[in-house]
Structure formats: structure tokens, C-alpha cells
C-alpha positions in Angstrom: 0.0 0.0 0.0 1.7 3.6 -0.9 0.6 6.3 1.3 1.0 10.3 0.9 0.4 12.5 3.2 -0.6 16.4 2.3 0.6 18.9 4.6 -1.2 22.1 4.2 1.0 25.2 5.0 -0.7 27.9 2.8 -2.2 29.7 5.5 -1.6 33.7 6.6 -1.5 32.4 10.3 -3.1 36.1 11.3 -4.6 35.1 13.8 -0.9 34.7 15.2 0.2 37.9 14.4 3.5 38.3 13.9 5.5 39.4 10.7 5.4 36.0 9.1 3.0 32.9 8.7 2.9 30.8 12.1 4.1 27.8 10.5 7.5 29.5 10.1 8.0 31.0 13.8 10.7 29.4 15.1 9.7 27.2 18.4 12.9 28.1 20.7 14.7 25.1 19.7 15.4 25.8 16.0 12.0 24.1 14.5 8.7 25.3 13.5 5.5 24.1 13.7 5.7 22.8 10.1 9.6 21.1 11.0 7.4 19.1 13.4 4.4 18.1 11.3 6.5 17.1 8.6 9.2 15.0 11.0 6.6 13.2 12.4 4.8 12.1 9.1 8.5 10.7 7.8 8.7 9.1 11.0 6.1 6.8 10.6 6.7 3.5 8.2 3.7 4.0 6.7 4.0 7.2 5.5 5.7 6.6 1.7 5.7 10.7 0.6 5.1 14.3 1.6 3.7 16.9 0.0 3.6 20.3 1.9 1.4 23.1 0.3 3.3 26.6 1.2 2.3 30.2 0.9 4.5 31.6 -2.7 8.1 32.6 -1.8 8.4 30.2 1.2 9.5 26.9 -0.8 12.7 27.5 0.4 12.0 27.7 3.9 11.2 23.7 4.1 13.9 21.6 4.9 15.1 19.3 1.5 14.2 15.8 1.5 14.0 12.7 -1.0 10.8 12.0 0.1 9.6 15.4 0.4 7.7 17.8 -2.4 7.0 21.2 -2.3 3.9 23.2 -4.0 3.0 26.4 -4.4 -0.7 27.2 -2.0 -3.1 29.1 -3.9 -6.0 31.6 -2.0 -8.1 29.2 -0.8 -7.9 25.8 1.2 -9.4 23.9 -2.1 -6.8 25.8 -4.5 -3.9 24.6 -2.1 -5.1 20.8 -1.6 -5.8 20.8 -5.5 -2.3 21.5 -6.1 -0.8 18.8 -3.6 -3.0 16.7 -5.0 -1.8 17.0 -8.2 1.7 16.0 -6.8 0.7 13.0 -5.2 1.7 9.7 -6.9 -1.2 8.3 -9.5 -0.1 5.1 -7.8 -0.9 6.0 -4.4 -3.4 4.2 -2.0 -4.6 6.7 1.0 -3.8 10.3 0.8 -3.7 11.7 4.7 -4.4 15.4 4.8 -2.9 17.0 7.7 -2.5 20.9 9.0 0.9 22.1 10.0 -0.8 23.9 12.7 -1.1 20.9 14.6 2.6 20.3 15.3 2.2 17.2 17.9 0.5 14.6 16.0 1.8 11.1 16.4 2.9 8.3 14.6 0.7 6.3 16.2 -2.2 8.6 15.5 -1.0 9.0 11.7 -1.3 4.6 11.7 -4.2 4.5 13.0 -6.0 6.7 10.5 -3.9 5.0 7.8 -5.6 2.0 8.8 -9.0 3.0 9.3 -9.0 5.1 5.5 -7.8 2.0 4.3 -10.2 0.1 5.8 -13.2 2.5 5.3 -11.8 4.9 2.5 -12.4 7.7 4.7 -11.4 8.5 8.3 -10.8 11.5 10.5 -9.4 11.8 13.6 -11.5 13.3 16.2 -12.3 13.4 19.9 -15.4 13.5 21.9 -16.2 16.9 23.1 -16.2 16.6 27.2 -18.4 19.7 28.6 -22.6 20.1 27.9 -22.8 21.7 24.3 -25.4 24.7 23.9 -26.7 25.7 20.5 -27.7 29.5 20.7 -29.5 32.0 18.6 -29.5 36.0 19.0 -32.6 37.2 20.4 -33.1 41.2 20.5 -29.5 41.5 20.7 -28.6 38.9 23.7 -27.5 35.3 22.7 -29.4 32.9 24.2 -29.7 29.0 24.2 -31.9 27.4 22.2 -31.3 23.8 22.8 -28.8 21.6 24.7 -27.1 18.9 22.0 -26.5 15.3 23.3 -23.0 16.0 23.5 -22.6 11.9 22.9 -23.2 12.3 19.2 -20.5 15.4 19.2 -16.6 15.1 18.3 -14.4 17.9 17.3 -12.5 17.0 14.4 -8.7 17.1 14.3 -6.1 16.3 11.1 -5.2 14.0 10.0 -8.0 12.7 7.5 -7.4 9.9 5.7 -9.2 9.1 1.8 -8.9 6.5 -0.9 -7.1 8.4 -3.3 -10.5 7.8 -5.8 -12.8 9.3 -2.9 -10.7 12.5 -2.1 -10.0 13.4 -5.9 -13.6 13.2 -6.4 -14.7 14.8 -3.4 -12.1 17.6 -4.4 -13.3 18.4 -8.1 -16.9 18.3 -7.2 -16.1 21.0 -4.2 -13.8 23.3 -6.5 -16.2 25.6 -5.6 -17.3 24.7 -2.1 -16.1 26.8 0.8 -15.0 24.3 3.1 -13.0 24.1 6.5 -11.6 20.3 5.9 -11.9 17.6 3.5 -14.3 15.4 5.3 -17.2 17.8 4.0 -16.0 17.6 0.5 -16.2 13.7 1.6 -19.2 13.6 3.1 -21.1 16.3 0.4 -20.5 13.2 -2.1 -22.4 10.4 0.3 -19.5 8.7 1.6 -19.8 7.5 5.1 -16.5 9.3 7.1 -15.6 7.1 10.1 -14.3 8.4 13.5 -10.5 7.5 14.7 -10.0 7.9 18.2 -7.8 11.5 18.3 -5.4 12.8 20.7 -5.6 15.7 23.1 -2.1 16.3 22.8 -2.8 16.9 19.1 -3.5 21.1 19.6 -3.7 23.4 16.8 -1.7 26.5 17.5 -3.6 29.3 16.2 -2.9 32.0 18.5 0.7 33.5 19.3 -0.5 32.3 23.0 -0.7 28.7 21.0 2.7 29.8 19.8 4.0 30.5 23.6 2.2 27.0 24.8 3.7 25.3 21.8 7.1 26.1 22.7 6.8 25.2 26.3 5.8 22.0 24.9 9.6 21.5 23.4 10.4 22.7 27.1 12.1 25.9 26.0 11.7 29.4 26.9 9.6 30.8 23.8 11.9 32.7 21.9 10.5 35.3 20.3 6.8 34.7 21.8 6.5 36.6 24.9 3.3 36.4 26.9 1.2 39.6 28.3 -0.3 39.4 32.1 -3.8 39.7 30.1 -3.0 36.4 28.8 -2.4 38.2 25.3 0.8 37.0 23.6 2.9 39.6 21.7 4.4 43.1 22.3 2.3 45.2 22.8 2.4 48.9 24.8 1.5 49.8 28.1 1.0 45.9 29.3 3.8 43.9 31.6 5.2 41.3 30.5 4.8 37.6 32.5 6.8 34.6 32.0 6.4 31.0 32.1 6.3 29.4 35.4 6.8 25.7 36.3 5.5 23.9 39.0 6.4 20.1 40.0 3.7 18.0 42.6 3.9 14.8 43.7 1.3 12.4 44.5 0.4 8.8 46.7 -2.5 6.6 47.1 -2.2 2.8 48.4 -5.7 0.5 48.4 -5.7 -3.3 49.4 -5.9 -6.1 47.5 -9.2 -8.0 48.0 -11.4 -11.0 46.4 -14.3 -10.0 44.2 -13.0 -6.6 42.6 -11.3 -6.3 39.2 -7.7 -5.0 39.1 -7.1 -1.9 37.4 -4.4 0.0 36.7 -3.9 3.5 34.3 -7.1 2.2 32.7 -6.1 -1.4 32.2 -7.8 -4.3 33.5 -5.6 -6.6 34.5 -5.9 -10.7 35.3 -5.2 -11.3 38.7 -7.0 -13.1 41.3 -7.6 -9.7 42.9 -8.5 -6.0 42.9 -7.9 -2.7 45.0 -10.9 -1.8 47.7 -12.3 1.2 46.8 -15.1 3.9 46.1 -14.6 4.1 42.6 -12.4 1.6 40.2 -9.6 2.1 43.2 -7.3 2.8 40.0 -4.6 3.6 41.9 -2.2 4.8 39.3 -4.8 7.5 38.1 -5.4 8.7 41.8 -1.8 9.0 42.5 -1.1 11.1 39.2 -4.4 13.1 39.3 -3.3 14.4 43.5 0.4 15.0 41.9 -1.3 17.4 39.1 -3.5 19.1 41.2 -0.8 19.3 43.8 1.3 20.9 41.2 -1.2 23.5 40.4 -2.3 24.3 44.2 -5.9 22.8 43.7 -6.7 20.1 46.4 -6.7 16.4 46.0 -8.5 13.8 44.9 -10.5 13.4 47.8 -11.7 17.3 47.9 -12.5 17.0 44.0 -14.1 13.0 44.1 -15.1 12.2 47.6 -16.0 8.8 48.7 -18.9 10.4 50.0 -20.8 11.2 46.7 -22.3 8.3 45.0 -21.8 10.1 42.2 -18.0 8.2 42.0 -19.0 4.4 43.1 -17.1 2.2 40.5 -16.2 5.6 38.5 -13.7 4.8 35.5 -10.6 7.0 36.8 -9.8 7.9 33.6 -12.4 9.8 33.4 -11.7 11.3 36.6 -8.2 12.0 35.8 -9.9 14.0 32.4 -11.6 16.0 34.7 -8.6 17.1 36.7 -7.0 17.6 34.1 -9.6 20.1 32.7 -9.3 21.7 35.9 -5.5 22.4 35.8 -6.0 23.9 32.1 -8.9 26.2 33.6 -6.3 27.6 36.1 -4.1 28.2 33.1 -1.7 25.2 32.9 -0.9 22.2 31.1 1.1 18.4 31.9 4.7 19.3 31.3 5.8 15.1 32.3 4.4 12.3 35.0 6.7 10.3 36.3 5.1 6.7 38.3 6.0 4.2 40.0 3.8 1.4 41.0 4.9 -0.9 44.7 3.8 -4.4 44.1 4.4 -7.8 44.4 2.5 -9.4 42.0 1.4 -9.5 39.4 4.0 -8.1 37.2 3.3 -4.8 35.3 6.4 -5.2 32.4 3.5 -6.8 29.5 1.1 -4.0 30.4 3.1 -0.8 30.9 3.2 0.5 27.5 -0.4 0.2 27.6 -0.9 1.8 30.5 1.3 4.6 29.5 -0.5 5.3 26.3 -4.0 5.4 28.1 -2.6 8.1 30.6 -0.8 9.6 27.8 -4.7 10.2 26.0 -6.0 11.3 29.6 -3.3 13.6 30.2 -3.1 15.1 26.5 0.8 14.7 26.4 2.9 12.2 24.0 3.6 8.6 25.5 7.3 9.6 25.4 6.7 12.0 28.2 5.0 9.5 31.0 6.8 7.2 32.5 5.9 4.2 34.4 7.9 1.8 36.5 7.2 -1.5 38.1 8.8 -2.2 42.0 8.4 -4.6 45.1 9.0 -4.0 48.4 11.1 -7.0 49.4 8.4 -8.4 51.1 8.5 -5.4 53.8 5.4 -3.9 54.9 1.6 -4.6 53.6 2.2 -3.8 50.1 5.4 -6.5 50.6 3.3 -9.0 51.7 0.9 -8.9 48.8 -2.0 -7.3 51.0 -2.1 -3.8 49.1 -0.4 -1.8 46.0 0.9 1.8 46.3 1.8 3.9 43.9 3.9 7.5 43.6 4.1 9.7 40.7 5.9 12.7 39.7 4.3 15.6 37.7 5.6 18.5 36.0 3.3 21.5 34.7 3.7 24.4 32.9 1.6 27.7 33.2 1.8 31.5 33.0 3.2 33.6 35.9 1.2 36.7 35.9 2.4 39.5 38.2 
């Protein structure tokens, strides 16, 4: 199967401001946005070309590669994907389409949708929205609500999007004249059925120069070049004081014991053993450990103040879900996961063919690449109750990253 993936760089990036387009700015660390969307699509094995759509006069800002091809981006979206789509191989399989503004895509994201266009001849990443979705109309000048959507039925669509290369060239010529926002409407105007790959939260689109600010501290470096204002406003700008990025570091615990009748689960995965963890909710001890180390990090309580055993509200809750939530809180107060560090105290049963698993599902939870959680397995030599195979403890490590405004 050949694969090409078009990465669309034709954009203004105004919203950014600055004197160039966003996909240019260097991070901190060298790179740009585009550097990064276009490393990680030759990074993954199923990824055969690259065809990056740039704004006229820029072809020389993209780093030379066998396996790369520039084009010249026209006005609009459709003129830019028309003319990467004229680049792409006659021979080719699945075309991915992919914005350079989202920098942090994975390779295991990009092989998943692979698989699923291939499968389905159409397939978008996208994730399900979390909070209650209004839809709301303007009445005598105040917006109000005029129904609450099931938010079940909701995702918000991410890049990349994966066609047949039949289905997209068709899609494309019958919306020449379509204003669109992605190719999944060109797709779905035609009556092809576009299916839903799981996305990533870690997979952002920068659009802001704040986004540019966050991006960087992403690469953990400074943000060259993309100061941010103690409005929350990124970019020079007269009469406001400058603030600067602030890391924090929090550290969490939890231990439960091991008892008949209750599943064991650990960062989301069930494992076989002939028992589970006591407690309120799924006892999941890893989640509860990294969730207090978060909201330790950012000053915000515990897990107790945010899920208490009281409410029945969290019986048998998925922790996962919980760890969402605090995660959503942290990014209300203005911060992100930098890294999480964890290490789980048992004695059985051994955690080695289930860690990478466990690290990917925090990974999701979290909104960070795998590469920045860690997980580690250890005993306790038999000392104490989690030594004697009566309980499991875990600690974990986190690092976040906010704004320090004066």
C-alpha cells in the first residue's frame, strides 16, 4: 500500500500575528511548527511521501528531502489541496491530509487513520467533546440557548484525515467551488460514510501566538521570540507587563488493598489477577496518584476534595475519566502536563507486559505524548503490607507548565 500524506502550509497564520506565517515561527529550539508536522509524518513506516502546500516565496523555507515535495498554495484551502493533489503519486493508496498547525500529531495517531482510510476509504481523527454543548441564537441583541445537543453524538474533528485516493480526488473536483473548513465535507457532500479515529488531546492546533507561547513550552524551552502579556495576550504590545512561564512540580500517593471480588485496574487497564484494590470508585490507583500530583502541582486540592467517597456520584467511577476532569481543571487555572513520572509498589502481578499500555491510556488522559509518561514496576522485598501482597501503592511525579502573571 503507498501512502502520501498532504501537509497544508498555505495559510496567513493572522490570527498569530507576527510578521510571518505561524508555521515558520521558530519554536525556541530551531524548528517550526511545520519542521514538526513534517518530521513526524517521515517518522512513521507508513508514510511513503510528503507533499507540503506553502504560501508563494516560502518553498525555500522547508527543509530538503527525497521524500519530500513542495507546492506552491493558492487563495483558498481547495486551491492549495488541489495543487498537492496534483503532486501525489497516480499510484498512491490513502492520501492523509494534515494541518501544519497541529505540530504534535503522532505516529501512532497518523497509523491509526492509515488503517482505518484503508479500511473505510475515509477516516478523521476526532475526539469527543467533554463539557454540555449549547446551540444558541440571538434574540433582541442577547444570545441565548436554544437547545442543549446530546454531547454523545458530538466530536471535534482534528487532522489527519485519511481518503482512498479515488474518494478524495472526487470529493475535491466536485467542491472546486465549495467553501469548506476540511476535506471530510468535500467527503461527506458526495455520500461517503467518514468514520471516526479515536484523536489525541495532545494533538493542539496552535492558532494563537499564546498557541505559539504553549507550543514552545511543549519543546520545554523558553519561547523565543513569543513573549506572553499578564492579560493572557501574547505579543508586544504597549502599556502591558510582561509575564513569564512558570513551572511547578507535585507529587502524588495513594495505596488500596488487594481483595477477592474486585477487578484489578491499573492506568485504565484491567488486568488478570485473582484480585482488585478496595475502593469507592475503580480504586485505579495509578490514576489517583497522578491526578493528587497534578492538582498538587497547580495548588488545587486532592483527589479526595475533588471525588469524595462520600458522593455516589464516583461508586465504581472509570478513573480515567476522573483524571480528564482534573486535568480540565489544571487547564482552567491556566496550565498544562509538562511530564508524569510513576511508580507502581507491588508484588504481584508483574506490570512489564502492560506498561506500554498503561502509559499510552494516561498519555490520552493527560493530552501529552507517551514519550513524556513514565511508568515503572517495583516490590518492596516483602516489607510492609504492600510487601506482603495485602495492598499496592503507587507515587508519581508531575511537571506543569503555566503563565506567571504579576
Amino acid at each position: 500500500m503507498h501512502v502520501a500524506a498532504i501537509i497544508v502550509a498555505a495559510g496567513k497564520g493572522e490570527r498569530a500575528g507576527g510578521e510571518q506565517p505561524k508555521q515558520f515561527v521558530d519554536l525556541g529550539d530551531g524548528r517550526t511548527m511545520l519542521d514538526l508536522s513534517i518530521d513526524a509524518f517521515l517518522s512513521c513506516s507508513d508514510v511513503d511521501e510528503v507533499v507540503v502546500a506553502v504560501p508563494p516565496g516560502f518553498a525555500d523555507r522547508v527543509r530538503p528531502s527525497a521524500r519530500v515535495h513542495i507546492v506552491e498554495g493558492g487563495a483558498r484551502r481547495q486551491d492549495s489541496m488541489a495543487n498537492a493533489f496534483a503532486r501525489v503519486a497516480l499510484h498512491t493508496d490513502v492520501v492523509l491530509v494534515h494541518d501544519a498547525a497541529r505540530p504534535f500529531v503522532t505516529r501512532d495517531l497518523i497509523a491509526r487513520t492509515v488503517a482505518a482510510a484503508h479500511q473505510y476509504g475515509a477516516a478523521i481523527a476526532a475526539l469527543p467533546v467533554r463539557d454540555t454543548v449549547k446551540r444558541t441564537h440571538t434574540v433582541q441583541g442577547a444570545r441565548t440557548i436554544r437547545e442543549t445537543l446530546p454531547r454523545d453524538d458530538i466530536f471535534l474533528a482534528q487532522t489527519p484525515q485519511g481518503f482512498r485516493r479515488d474518494i478524495l480526488g472526487d470529493a475535491l473536483a466536485a467542491g472546486a467551488e465549495t467553501a469548506v473548513t476540511d476535506e471530510a465535507m468535500l467527503v461527506e457532500r458526495t455520500g461517503i460514510p467518514v468514520h471516526i479515529v479515536e484523536g489525541d488531546f495532545a494533538n493542539v492546533k496552535v492558532t494563537t501566538r499564546h498557541d505559539l507561547w504553549q507550543a514552545s513550552q511543549r519543546l520545554g524551552v523558553a519561547g523565543i521570540g513569543v513573549p506572553v502579556l499578564s492579560d493572557g495576550v501574547s505579543g508586544p504590545s504597549p502599556g502591558r507587563r510582561d509575564v513569564s512561564a512558570m513551572m511547578r512540580i507535585g507529587t502524588g500517593y495513594d495505596l488500596h488493598r488487594l481483595v477477592a471480588g474486585r477487578p484489578l485496574v491499573l492506568a485504565g487497564v484491567r488486568i488478570p489477577f485473582d484480585r482488585g484494590l478496595h475502593g469507592h470508585s475503580d480504586a485505579d490507583l495509578v490514576c489517583h496518584a497522578v491526578i493528587d500530583a497534578i492538582l498538587g502541582a497547580a495548588a488545587l486540592g486532592d483527589i479526595g476534595r475533588l471525588f469524595p467517597d462520600t458522593d455516589a456520584t464516583w461508586k465504581d467511577a472509570d478513573s480515567i475519566h476522573l483524571l480528564q476532569r482534573a486535568v480540565g481543571l489544571i487547564r482552567d487555572g491556566g496550565f498544562q502536563v509538562g511530564n508524569i513520572d510513576v511508580t507502581v509498589i507491588a508484588e504481584r502481578p508483574k506490570l512489564l507486559p502492560y506498561v506500554e499500555v498503561m502509559r499510552t491510556n494516561l498519555a490520552r488522559a493527560l493530552g501529552i505524548d507517551v514519550a513524556l509518561v513514565s511508568i515503572k514496576g517495583k516490590t518492596n522485598e516483602t516489607v510492609d503490607a504492600a510487601g506482603r501482597g495485602e495492598a499496592m501503592a503507587c507515587h508519581a511525579v508531575a511537571l506543569i507548565t503555566g503563565i506567571r502573571r504579576p
